[in-house]
C-alpha positions in Angstrom: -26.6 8.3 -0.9 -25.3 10.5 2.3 -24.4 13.8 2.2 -20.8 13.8 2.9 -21.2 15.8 5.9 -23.8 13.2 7.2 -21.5 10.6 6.3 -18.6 12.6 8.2 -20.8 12.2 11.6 -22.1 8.9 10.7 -18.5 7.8 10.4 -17.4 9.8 13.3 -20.0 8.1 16.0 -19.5 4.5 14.2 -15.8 4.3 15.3 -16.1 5.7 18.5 -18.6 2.3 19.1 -16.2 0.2 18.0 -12.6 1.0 17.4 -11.1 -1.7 17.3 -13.4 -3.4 14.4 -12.1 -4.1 11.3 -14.9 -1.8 9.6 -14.1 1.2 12.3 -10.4 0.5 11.3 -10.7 0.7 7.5 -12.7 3.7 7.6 -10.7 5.2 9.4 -7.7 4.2 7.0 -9.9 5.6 4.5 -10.2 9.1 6.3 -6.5 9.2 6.9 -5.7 9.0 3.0 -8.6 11.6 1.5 -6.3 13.7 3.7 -3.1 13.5 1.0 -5.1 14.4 -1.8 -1.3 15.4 -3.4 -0.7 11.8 -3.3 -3.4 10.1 -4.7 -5.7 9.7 -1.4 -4.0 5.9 -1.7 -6.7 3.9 -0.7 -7.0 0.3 -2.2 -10.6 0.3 -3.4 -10.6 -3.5 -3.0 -10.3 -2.9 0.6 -14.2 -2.2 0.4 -15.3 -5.5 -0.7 -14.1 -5.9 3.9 -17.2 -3.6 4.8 -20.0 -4.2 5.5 -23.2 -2.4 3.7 -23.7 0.1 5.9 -20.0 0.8 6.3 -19.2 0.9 2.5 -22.0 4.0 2.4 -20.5 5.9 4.7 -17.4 5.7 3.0 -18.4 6.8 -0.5 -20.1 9.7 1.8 -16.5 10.0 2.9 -15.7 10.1 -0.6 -18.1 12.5 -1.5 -16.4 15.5 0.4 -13.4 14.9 -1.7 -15.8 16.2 -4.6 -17.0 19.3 -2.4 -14.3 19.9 -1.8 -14.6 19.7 2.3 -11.6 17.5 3.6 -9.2 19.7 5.7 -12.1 22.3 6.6 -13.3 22.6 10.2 -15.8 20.2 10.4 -13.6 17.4 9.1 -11.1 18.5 11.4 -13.1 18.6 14.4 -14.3 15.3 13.2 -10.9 13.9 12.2 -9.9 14.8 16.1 -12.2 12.7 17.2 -11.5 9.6 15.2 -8.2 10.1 16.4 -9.1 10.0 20.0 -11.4 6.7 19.1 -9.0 5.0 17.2 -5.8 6.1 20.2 -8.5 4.7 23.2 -7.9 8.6 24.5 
Protein backbone atom coordinates (compact mmCIF):
# COMPACT_ATOMS: atom_id res chain seq x y z
CA UNK A 1 0.00 0.00 0.00
CA UNK A 2 1.16 3.87 -0.57
CA UNK A 3 1.98 6.16 1.84
CA UNK A 4 -0.63 8.67 1.61
CA UNK A 5 1.77 11.34 0.88
CA UNK A 6 3.17 9.10 -2.05
CA UNK A 7 -0.18 8.55 -3.08
CA UNK A 8 -0.79 12.50 -2.80
CA UNK A 9 2.05 12.99 -5.63
CA UNK A 10 1.23 9.95 -7.42
CA UNK A 11 -2.30 11.26 -7.77
CA UNK A 12 -1.12 14.74 -8.31
CA UNK A 13 1.20 13.82 -11.62
CA UNK A 14 -1.50 11.18 -12.86
CA UNK A 15 -4.15 13.92 -13.57
CA UNK A 16 -1.98 16.37 -14.81
CA UNK A 17 -1.34 13.41 -17.75
CA UNK A 18 -4.63 13.13 -18.36
CA UNK A 19 -7.36 15.33 -17.13
CA UNK A 20 -9.85 14.68 -18.86
CA UNK A 21 -9.91 10.66 -18.22
CA UNK A 22 -12.49 9.29 -16.44
CA UNK A 23 -9.89 7.84 -13.80
CA UNK A 24 -8.14 11.52 -13.53
CA UNK A 25 -11.69 12.77 -13.12
CA UNK A 26 -12.94 10.49 -10.21
CA UNK A 27 -9.91 10.91 -8.32
CA UNK A 28 -10.02 14.00 -8.42
CA UNK A 29 -13.85 13.92 -7.24
CA UNK A 30 -12.40 11.81 -4.61
CA UNK A 31 -9.91 14.59 -3.42
CA UNK A 32 -12.52 17.23 -3.59
CA UNK A 33 -14.84 15.32 -0.88
CA UNK A 34 -11.93 14.05 1.78
CA UNK A 35 -11.87 17.87 1.89
CA UNK A 36 -15.51 18.12 3.84
CA UNK A 37 -14.62 15.74 6.28
CA UNK A 38 -17.87 17.59 8.37
CA UNK A 39 -19.92 16.12 5.82
CA UNK A 40 -19.14 12.79 5.39
CA UNK A 41 -16.15 13.12 2.67
CA UNK A 42 -19.41 11.88 0.31
CA UNK A 43 -17.77 9.78 -2.00
CA UNK A 44 -19.85 6.79 -3.43
CA UNK A 45 -17.44 3.88 -2.87
CA UNK A 46 -19.02 2.11 -5.80
CA UNK A 47 -17.56 4.69 -7.93
CA UNK A 48 -14.22 2.67 -7.48
CA UNK A 49 -15.36 -0.43 -9.17
CA UNK A 50 -14.62 2.77 -12.53
CA UNK A 51 -10.77 2.64 -11.74
CA UNK A 52 -8.56 1.06 -12.84
CA UNK A 53 -5.82 -0.98 -10.54
CA UNK A 54 -3.51 1.38 -10.37
CA UNK A 55 -5.90 4.19 -9.86
CA UNK A 56 -7.97 2.48 -7.09
CA UNK A 57 -4.41 2.45 -4.98
CA UNK A 58 -3.83 5.69 -5.18
CA UNK A 59 -6.99 6.48 -3.93
CA UNK A 60 -7.06 4.43 -0.78
CA UNK A 61 -3.43 6.31 -0.46
CA UNK A 62 -5.78 9.23 -0.84
CA UNK A 63 -7.78 7.76 1.73
CA UNK A 64 -5.08 7.04 3.99
CA UNK A 65 -4.34 10.82 4.83
CA UNK A 66 -7.79 11.07 6.09
CA UNK A 67 -6.41 8.55 8.91
CA UNK A 68 -3.16 10.83 9.46
CA UNK A 69 -4.79 13.15 9.61
CA UNK A 70 -3.03 15.27 6.51
CA UNK A 71 -5.95 16.64 4.31
CA UNK A 72 -6.04 20.52 4.52
CA UNK A 73 -2.15 20.70 5.55
CA UNK A 74 0.34 22.25 3.12
CA UNK A 75 1.34 19.54 1.13
CA UNK A 76 -2.24 18.69 0.20
CA UNK A 77 -2.80 22.11 -0.45
CA UNK A 78 -0.01 22.65 -2.67
CA UNK A 79 -1.03 19.51 -4.20
CA UNK A 80 -4.79 20.26 -4.25
CA UNK A 81 -3.61 23.65 -6.34
CA UNK A 82 -2.36 21.72 -8.71
CA UNK A 83 -5.15 19.34 -9.48
CA UNK A 84 -7.08 22.31 -9.81
CA UNK A 85 -4.97 23.77 -12.48
CA UNK A 86 -4.99 20.13 -14.24
CA UNK A 87 -8.48 19.54 -13.95
CA UNK A 88 -9.31 23.82 -15.19
CA UNK A 89 -6.57 23.21 -18.42
CA UNK A 90 -4.80 26.39 -16.57
Amino acid sequence: MLSGSEALERTVVFIEQAPESANALTLYALANTLEYERAGCLFKLVKLRDLDAEARALAYGLMELVAEEHVGDDAWKAAKARMDRAIRGV
